[in-house]
C-alpha positions as CSV (number, residue, x, y, z in Angstrom):
1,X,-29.8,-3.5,-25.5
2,X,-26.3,-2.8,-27.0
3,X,-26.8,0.9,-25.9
4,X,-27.5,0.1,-22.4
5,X,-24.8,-2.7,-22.6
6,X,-22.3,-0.2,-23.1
7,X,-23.3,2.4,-20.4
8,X,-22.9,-0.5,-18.3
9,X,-19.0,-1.2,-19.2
10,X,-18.2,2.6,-19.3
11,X,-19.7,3.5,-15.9
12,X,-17.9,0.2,-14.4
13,X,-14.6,1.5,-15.8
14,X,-15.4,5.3,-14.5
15,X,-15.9,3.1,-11.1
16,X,-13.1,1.2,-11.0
17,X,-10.8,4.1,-12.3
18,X,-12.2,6.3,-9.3
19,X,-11.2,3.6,-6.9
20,X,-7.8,3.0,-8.5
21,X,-6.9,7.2,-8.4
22,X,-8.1,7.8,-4.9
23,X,-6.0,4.9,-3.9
24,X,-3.6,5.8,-6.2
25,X,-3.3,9.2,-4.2
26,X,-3.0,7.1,-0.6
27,X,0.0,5.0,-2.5
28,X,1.8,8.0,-3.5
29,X,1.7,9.9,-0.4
30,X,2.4,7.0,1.8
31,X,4.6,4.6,-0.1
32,X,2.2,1.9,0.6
33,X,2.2,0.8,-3.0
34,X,-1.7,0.7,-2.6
35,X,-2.4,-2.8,-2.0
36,X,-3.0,-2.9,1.9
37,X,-6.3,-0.6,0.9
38,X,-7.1,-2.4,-2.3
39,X,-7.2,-5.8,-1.2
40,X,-9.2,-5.0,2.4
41,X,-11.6,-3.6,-0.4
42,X,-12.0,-6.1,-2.6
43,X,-12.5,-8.1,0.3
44,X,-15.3,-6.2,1.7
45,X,-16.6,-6.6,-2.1
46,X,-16.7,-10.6,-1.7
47,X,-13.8,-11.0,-4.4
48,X,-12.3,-14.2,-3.8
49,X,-9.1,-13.7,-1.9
50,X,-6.1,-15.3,-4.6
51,X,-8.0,-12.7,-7.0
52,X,-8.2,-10.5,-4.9
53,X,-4.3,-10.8,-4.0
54,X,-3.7,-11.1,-7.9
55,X,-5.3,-7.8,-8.8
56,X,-4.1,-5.7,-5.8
57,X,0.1,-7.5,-6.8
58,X,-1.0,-6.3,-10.3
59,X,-2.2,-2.3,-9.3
60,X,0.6,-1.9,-7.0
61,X,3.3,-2.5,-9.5
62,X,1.5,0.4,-11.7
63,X,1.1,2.8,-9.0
64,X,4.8,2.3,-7.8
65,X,6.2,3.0,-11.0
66,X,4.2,6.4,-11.4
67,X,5.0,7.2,-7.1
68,X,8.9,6.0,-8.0
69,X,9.3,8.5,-10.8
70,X,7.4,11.7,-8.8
71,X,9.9,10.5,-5.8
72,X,13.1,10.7,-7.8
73,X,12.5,14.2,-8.6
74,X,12.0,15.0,-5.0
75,X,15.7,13.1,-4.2
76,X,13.4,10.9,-1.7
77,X,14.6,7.3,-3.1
78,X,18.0,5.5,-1.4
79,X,19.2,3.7,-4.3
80,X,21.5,1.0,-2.5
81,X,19.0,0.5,0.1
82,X,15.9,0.2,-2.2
83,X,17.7,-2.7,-4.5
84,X,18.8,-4.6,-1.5
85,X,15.1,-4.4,0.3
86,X,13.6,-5.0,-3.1
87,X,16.0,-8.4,-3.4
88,X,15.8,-10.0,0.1
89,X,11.6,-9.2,-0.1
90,X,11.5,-10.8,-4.4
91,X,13.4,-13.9,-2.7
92,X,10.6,-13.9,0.6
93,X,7.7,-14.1,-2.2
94,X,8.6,-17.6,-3.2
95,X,8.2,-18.6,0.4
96,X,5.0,-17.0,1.2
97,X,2.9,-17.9,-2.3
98,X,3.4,-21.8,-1.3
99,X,1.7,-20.9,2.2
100,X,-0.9,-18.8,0.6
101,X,-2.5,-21.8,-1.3
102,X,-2.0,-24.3,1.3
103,X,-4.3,-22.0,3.4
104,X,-6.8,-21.9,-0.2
105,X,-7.3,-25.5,-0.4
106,X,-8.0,-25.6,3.4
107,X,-10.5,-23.0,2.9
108,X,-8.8,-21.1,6.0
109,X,-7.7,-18.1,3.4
110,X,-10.7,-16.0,4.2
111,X,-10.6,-16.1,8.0
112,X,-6.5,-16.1,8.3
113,X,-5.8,-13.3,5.5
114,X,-8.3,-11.0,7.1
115,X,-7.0,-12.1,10.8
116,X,-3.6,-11.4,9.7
117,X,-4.5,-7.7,8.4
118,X,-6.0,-6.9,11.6
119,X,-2.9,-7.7,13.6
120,X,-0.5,-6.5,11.2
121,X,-2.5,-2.9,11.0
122,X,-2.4,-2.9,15.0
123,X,1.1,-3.3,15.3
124,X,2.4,-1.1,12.9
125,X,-0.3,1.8,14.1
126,X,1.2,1.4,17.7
127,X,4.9,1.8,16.4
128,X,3.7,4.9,13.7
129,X,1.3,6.4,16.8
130,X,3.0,5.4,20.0
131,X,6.4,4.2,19.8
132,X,9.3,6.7,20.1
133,X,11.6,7.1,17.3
134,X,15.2,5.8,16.1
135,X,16.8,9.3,15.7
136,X,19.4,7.8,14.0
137,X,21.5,4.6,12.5
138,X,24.5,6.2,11.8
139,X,26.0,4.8,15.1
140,X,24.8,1.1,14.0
141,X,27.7,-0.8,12.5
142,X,27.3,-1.2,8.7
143,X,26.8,-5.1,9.0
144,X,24.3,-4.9,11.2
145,X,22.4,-1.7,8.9
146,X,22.5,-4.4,5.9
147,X,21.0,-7.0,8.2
148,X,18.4,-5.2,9.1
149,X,17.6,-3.9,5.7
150,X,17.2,-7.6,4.6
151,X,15.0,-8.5,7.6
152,X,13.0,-5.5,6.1
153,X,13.0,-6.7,3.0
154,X,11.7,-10.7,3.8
155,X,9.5,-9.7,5.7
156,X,7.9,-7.2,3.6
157,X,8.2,-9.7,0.7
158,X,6.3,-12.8,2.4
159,X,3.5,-10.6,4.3
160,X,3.4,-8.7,0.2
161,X,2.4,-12.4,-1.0
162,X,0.4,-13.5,1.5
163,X,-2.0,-10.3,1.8
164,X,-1.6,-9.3,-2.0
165,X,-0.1,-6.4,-1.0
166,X,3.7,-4.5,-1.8
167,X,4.5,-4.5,1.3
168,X,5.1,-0.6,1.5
169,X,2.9,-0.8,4.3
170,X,5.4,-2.2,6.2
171,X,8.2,-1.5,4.6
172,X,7.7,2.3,5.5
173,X,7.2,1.8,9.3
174,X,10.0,-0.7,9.6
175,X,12.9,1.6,7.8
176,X,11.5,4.7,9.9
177,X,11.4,2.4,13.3
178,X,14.4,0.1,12.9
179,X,16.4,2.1,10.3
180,X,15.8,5.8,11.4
181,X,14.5,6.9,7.9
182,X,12.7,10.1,7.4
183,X,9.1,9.7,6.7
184,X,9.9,10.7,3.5
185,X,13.0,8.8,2.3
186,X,11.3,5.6,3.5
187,X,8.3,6.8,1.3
188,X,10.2,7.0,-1.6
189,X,12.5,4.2,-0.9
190,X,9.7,1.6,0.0
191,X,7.7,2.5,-3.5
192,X,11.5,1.4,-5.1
193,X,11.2,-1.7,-3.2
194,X,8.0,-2.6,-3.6
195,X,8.1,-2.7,-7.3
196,X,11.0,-5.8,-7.4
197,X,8.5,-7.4,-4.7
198,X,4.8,-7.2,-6.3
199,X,6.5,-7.5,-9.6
200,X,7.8,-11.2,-8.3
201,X,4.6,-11.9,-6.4
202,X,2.6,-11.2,-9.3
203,X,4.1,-13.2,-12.0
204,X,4.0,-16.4,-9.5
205,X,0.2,-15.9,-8.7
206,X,-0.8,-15.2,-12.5
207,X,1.4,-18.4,-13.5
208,X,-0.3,-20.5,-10.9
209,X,-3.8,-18.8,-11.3
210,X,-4.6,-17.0,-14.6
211,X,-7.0,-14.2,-13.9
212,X,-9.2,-11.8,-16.3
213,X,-6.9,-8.9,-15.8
214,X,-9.8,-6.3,-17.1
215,X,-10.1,-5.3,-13.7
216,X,-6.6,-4.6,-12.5
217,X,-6.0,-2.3,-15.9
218,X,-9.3,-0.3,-14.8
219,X,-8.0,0.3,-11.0
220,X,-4.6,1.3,-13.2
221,X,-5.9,4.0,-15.1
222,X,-6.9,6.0,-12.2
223,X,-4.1,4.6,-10.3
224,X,-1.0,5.9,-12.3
225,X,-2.9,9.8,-12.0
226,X,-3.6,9.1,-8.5
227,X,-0.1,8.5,-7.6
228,X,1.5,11.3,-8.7
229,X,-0.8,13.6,-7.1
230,X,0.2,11.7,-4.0
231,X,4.1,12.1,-4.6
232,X,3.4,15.7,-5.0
233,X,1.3,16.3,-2.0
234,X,4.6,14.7,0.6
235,X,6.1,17.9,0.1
236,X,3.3,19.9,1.6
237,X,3.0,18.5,4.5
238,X,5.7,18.0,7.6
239,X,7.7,14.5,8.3
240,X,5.3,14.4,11.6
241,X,2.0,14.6,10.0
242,X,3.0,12.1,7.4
243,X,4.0,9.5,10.1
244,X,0.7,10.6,12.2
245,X,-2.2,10.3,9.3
246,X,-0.1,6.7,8.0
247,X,-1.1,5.2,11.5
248,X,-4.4,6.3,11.5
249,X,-5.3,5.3,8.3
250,X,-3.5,1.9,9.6
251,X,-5.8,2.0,12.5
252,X,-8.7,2.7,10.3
253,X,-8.4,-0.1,8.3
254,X,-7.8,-2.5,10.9
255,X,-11.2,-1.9,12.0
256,X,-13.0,-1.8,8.5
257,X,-11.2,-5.1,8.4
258,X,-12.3,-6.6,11.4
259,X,-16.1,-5.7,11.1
260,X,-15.6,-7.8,8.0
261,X,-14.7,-10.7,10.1
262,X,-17.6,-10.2,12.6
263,X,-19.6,-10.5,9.5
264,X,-20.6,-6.5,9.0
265,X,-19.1,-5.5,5.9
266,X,-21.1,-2.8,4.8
267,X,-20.2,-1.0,8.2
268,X,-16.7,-1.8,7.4
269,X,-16.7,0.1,4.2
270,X,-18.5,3.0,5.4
271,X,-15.8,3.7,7.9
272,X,-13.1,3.1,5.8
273,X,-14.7,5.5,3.1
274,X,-15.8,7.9,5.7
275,X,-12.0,8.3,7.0
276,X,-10.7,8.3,3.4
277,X,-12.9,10.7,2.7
278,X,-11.7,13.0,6.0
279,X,-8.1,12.3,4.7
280,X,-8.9,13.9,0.9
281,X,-10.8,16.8,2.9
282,X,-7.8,17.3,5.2
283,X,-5.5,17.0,2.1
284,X,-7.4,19.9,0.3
285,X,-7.7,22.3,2.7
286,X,-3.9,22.1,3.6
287,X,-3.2,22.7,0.1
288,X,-5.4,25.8,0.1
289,X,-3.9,26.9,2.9
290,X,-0.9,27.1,2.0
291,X,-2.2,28.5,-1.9
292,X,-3.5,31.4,0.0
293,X,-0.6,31.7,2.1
294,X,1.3,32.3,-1.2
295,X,-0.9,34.7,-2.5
296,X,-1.4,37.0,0.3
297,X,2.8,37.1,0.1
């Protein structure tokens, strides 16, 4: 019995580190911090949505550590930028966590957290997939440049809190849209921010709601691997195609989300594990492409 006990806890961890790596990879190469995946997931698992916020505030800040330290390497991180983001979105957490348990005791949390993903998701895949870009903000006056840097920030910081996410999925859109950042400087700059933001978010939700933190540690394991791997891979592929697969994986989950709502979650997941999976594939044969490229030279 203890034998078969034990199998059980190992091949949950093996589970739960999987999860955390792949995701970890998406964090890393997006900037995303992680969370805007986790959580939908968790979600779609019938995890609670304050523990599922909790755990996904509690991956992200692991996986944007490991992505912040491949991104320094690669010079992708705006230091000045990244601290005032980070500050403005911290401050925005302690507006949003209020909100987020007024909705709880209302029992309106599972229908208006999933709502607000879908929108959110739709949005930002129209301005990644659609809209034109900023070429540049150099012609911006430097007030205005630090205004909308904190509008990036708040806003990144309340949505982080109230969808238990970093708020690197919007962070990234918003700098390359409104601030003209390349895909890869707002990559690296939004995993910088994002760790001042979860790390606030977290530490309110834990105070207010104490969760077993077992599960967050597994998803970490994998997570901290993951997001190297995914710092790593930016520099094989072109600004473009960065920007191009971010929206579709926005669209993506948007849908898996909104099956969820229309009460088909098991469809939900297989698309979003289906297109996840395409994305790895894609990944893969890019880098052995360009391996073979190297060896042929």
């Amino acid at each position: 019995m203890t034998a078969i006990f034990t199998r059980g806890v190992i091949l949950i961890f093996i589970l739960y580190a999987v999860l955390g790596l792949l995701i970890g990879v998406l964090s890393g190469f997006f900037g995303v911090g992680g969370g805007f995946i986790l959580t939908p997931v968790l979600l779609l698992l019938s995890v609670d949505p304050i523990t599922a916020i909790t755990i996904s505030l509690m991956y992200t800040i692991g996986t944007s550590v490991s992505g912040v330290f491949a991104h320094l390497k690669m010079k992708n991180v705006k230091w000045k930028d990244a601290a005032l983001i980070g500050a403005s979105g911290a401050a925005a957490t302690q507006a949003a966590n209020p909100f987020v348990f007024f909705l709880n005791d209302h029992h309106l949390d599972e229908t208006v957290i999933p709502l607000a993903y879908v929108l959110l998701l739709g949005y930002f895949s129209w301005s990644l997939l659609l809209r034109k870009d900023k070429k540049t903000s150099s012609g911006r006056k430097k007030g205005m440049n630090l205004l909308i840097l904190v509008f990036t920030g708040a806003t990144g910081g309340f949505v982080s809190t109230l969808l238990g996410v970093g708020g690197g999925f919007i962070l990234v859109p918003l700098l390359i849209s409104l601030s003209g950042f390349k895909p890869r400087e707002a990559v690296g700059t939004s995993l910088m921010s994002v760790l001042f933001i979860v790390t606030a978010g977290f530490i309110t939700y834990f105070a207010k709601s104490p969760i077993d933190l077992s599960t967050g540690a597994m998803l970490i394991a994998g997570g901290l691997a993951g997001a190297q791997a995914g710092a790593y891979l930016t520099s094989r592929f072109e600004q473009t195609e960065i920007r191009t697969l971010l929206g579709s994986l926005y669209v993506i989950t948007a849908l898996s989300t909104g099956l969820k709502l229309a009460g088909l979650e098991y469809l939900g997941i297989i698309v979003l594990i289906v297109f996840i999976g395409g994305l790895y594939v894609k990944m893969g044969l890019k880098i052995g492409k360009q391996l073979k490229e190297i060896r042929s030279k």
